[in-house]
C-alpha positions as CSV (number, residue, x, y, z in Angstrom):
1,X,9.3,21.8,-5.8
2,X,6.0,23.4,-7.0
3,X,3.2,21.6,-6.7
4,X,0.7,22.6,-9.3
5,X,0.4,19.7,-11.6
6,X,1.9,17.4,-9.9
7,X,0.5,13.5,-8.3
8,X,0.6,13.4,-4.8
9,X,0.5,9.9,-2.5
10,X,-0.5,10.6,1.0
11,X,-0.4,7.9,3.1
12,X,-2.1,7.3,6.8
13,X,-4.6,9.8,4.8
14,X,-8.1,8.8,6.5
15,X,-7.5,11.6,9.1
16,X,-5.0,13.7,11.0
17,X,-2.3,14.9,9.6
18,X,-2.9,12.7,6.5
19,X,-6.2,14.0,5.7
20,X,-4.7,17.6,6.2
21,X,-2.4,16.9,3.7
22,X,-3.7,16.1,0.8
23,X,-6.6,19.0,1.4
24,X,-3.8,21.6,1.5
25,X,-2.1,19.8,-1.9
26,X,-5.6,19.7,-3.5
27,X,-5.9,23.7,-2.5
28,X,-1.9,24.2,-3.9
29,X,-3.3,23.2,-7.1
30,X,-2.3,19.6,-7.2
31,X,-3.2,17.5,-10.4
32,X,-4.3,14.2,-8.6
33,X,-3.6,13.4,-4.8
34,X,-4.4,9.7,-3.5
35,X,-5.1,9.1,-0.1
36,X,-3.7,5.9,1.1
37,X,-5.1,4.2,4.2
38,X,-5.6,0.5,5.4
39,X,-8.9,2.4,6.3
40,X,-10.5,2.3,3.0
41,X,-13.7,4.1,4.2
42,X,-11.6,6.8,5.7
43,X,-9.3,7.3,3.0
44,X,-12.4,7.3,1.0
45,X,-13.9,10.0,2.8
46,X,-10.6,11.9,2.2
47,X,-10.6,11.3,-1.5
48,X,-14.4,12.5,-2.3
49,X,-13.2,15.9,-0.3
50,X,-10.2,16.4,-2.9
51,X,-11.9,14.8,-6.0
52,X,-8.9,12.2,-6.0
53,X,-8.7,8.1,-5.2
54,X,-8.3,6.2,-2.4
55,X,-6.6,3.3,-1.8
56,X,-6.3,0.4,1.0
57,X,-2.6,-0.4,1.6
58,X,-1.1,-1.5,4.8
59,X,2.2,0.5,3.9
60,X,4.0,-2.0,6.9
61,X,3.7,-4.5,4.1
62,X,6.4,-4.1,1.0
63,X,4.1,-6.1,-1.3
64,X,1.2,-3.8,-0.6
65,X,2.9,-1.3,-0.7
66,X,4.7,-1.7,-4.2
67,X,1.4,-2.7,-5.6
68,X,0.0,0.7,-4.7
69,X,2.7,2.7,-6.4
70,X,2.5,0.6,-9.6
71,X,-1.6,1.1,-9.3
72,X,-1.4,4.5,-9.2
73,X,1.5,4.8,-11.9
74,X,-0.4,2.8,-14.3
75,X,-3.8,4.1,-13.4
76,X,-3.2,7.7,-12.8
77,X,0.3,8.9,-13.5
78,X,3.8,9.1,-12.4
79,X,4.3,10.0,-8.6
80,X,5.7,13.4,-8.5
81,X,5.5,13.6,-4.6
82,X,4.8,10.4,-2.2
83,X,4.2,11.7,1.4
84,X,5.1,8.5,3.8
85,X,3.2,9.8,6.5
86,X,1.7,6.3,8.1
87,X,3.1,6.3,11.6
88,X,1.8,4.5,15.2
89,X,2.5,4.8,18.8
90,X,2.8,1.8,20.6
91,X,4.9,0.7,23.6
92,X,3.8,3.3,25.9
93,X,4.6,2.2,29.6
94,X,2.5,5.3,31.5
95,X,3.8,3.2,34.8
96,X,7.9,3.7,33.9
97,X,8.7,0.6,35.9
98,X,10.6,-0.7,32.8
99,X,11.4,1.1,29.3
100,X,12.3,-2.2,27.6
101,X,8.8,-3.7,28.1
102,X,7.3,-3.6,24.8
103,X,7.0,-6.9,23.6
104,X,8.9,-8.0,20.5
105,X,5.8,-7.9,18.1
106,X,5.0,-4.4,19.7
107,X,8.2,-3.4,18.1
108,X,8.0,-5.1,15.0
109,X,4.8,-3.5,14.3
110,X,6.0,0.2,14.8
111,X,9.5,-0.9,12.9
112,X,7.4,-1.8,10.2
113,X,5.1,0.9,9.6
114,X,7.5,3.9,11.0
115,X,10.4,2.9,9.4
116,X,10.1,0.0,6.4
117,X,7.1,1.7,5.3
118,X,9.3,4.5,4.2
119,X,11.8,1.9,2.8
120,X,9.5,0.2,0.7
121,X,8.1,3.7,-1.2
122,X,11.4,5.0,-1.7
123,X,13.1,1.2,-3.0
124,X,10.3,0.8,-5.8
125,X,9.9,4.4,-5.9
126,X,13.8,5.5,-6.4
127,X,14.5,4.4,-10.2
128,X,11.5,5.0,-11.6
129,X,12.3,8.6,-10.5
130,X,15.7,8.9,-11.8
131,X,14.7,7.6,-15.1
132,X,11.8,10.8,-15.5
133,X,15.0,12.9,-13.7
134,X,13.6,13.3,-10.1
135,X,10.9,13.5,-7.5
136,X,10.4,14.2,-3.9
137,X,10.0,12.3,-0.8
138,X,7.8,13.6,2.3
139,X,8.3,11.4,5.5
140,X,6.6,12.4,8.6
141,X,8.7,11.1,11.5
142,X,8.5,13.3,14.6
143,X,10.4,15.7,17.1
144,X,10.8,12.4,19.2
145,X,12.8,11.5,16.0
146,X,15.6,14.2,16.6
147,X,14.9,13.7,20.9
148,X,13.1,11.6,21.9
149,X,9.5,10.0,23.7
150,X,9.4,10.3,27.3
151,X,7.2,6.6,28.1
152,X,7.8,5.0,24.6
153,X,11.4,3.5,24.1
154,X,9.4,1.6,21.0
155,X,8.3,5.2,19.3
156,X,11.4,7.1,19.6
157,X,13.8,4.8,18.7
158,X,11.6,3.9,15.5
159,X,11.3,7.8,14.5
160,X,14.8,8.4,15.4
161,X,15.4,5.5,12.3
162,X,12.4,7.5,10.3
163,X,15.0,10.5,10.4
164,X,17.9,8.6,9.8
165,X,16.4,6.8,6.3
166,X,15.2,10.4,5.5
167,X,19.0,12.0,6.1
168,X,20.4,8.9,4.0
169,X,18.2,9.1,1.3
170,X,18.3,13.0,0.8
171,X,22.4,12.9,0.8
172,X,22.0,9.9,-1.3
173,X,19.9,11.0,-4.5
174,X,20.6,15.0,-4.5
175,X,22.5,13.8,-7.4
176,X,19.4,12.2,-8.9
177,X,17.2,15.7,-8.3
178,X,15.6,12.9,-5.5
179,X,14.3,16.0,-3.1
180,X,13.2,14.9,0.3
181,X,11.6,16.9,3.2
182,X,11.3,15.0,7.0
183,X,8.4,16.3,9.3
184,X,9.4,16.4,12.8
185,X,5.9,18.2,14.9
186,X,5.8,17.8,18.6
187,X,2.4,17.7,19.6
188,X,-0.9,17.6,16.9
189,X,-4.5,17.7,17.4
190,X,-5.0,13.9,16.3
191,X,-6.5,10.9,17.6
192,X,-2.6,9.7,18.6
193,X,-2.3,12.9,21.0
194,X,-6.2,13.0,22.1
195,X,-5.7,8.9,23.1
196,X,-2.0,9.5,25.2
197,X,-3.1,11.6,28.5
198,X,-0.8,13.9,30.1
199,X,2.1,14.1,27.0
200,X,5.4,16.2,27.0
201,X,5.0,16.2,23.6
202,X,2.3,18.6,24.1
203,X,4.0,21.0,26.5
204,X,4.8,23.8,23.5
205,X,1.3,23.8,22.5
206,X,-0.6,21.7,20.0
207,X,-1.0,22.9,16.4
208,X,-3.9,22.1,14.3
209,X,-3.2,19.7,11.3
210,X,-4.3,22.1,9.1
211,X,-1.5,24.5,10.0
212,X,1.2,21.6,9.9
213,X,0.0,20.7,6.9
214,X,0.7,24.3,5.4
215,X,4.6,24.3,7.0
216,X,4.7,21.3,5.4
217,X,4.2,22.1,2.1
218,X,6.0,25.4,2.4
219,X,9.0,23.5,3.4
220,X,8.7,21.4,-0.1
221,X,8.1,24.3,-2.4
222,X,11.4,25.5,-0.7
223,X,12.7,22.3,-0.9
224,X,14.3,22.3,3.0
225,X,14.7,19.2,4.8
226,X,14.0,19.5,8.3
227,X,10.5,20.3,9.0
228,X,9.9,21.8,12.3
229,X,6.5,23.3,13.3
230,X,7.3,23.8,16.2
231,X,10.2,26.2,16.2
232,X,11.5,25.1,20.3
233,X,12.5,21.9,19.0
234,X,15.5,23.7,17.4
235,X,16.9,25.1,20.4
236,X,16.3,21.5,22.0
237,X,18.7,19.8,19.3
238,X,20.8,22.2,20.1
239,X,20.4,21.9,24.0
240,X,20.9,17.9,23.5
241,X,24.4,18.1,21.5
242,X,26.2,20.8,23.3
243,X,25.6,18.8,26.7
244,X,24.1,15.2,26.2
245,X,24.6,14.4,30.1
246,X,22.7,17.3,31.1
247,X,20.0,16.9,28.3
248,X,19.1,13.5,29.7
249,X,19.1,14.9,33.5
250,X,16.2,17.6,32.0
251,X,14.5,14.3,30.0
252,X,14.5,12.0,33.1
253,X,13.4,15.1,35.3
254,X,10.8,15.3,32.4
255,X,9.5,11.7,32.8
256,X,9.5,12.3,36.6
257,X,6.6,15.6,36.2
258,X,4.2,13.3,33.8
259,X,4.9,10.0,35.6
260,X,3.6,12.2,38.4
261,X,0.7,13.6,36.0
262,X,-0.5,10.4,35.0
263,X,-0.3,9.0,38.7
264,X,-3.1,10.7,39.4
């Protein structure tokens, strides 16, 4: 999809990867982007730097979340490209005693904003779309999506369900010209890294937002699905279904080194 012209919704846009986002669509020549935070004065801050709106939304909540869309279709245009990108890590047990610990409303939180908050965009979203004949989805899920996180059974099994909505609704509206694009980074210089310690998710390297932001939206002009930025976690999907059993040995051996990090 080419993105000159076109309205872009970014939301978790008051910083990160969010903010990166629509500052690279505002430089690609993009007609409007909104930046869409429950942090109004951060989303606000990213709007006044790309001369576009900002909205308070807590995406994990379907009627907020509709009410956005239709604000912005009524007040600005018809989405061309909403970028789900809202995401939180919770349940991290840096003591491994027990992987299950998270308590239930732990999980219902991250359920709710890593996984229905993508369901909610894409429900109200989806036949306004096919009526104008298409659109494009951007969800940004993780590379603990496709393998998983190492201290945070809560965060990996909700991005693992990010990837799967993503997979079921690109196979599901190709026909529509529904495009969609999944964002799958291991470790990023946000506040989510900076606040987790010692993180495997960090062992490759971290990348800048900025340059995330710009594979992301290479990835949409080419219209390809899987978004990697960091170009190991290929040969790790790879690694994981040619021998599960020996990809969890390396995983738990993986837990044991930053169990032992964060020890300390």
């Amino acid at each position: 999809m080419e993105i000159e012209g076109k309205i872009a919704v970014v939301t978790g846009a008051a910083q990160g990867i969010g903010r990166a986002l629509c500052v690279a669509l505002k430089d690609a020549g993009a007609r409007h982007v909104v930046a869409v935070d429950l942090d109004i004065d951060g989303a606000a801050e990213t709007a006044d730097m790309v001369d576009g709106t900002a909205i308070a939304c807590d995406v994990g909540d379907q009627h907020q979340v509709e009410g956005m869309i239709d604000k912005v279709e009524t007040d600005i245009g018809p989405i061309d490209l909403m970028c789900s990108n809202a995401g939180i890590l919770t349940g991290l047990d840096e003591s491994f005693d027990n992987i299950a610990f998270a308590s239930t409303d732990a999980w219902n939180k991250a359920w709710a904003v890593n996984v229905m908050a993508h369901v909610h965009a894409a429900r109200h979203l989806i036949p306004k779309m096919k009526a104008r004949g298409g659109g494009y989805f951007m969800h940004t899920a993780s590379a603990a999506g496709l393998l998983n996180q190492v201290g945070s059974a809560v965060y990996g099994v909700t991005k693992h369900a990010a990837v799967g909505f993503a997979e079921a609704l690109a196979l599901g509206h190709k026909d529509d010209n529904i495009r969609v694009s999944v964002l799958c980074p291991q470790g990023v210089d946000t506040a989510m890294v900076r606040g987790t310690g010692e993180n495997p998710a960090t062992a490759d390297g971290i990348l800048s937002t900025q340059e995330v932001a710009e594979k992301t939206l290479d990835a949409i002009r080419a219209e390809t699905f899987l978004v990697l930025p960091h170009e190991e976690v290929a040969q790790y999907m790879r690694n994981k279904v040619e021998n599960y059993d020996r990809w969890i040995g390396g995983m738990a051996k993986l837990q044991r080194i930053y169990k032992g990090a964060n020890a300390k």
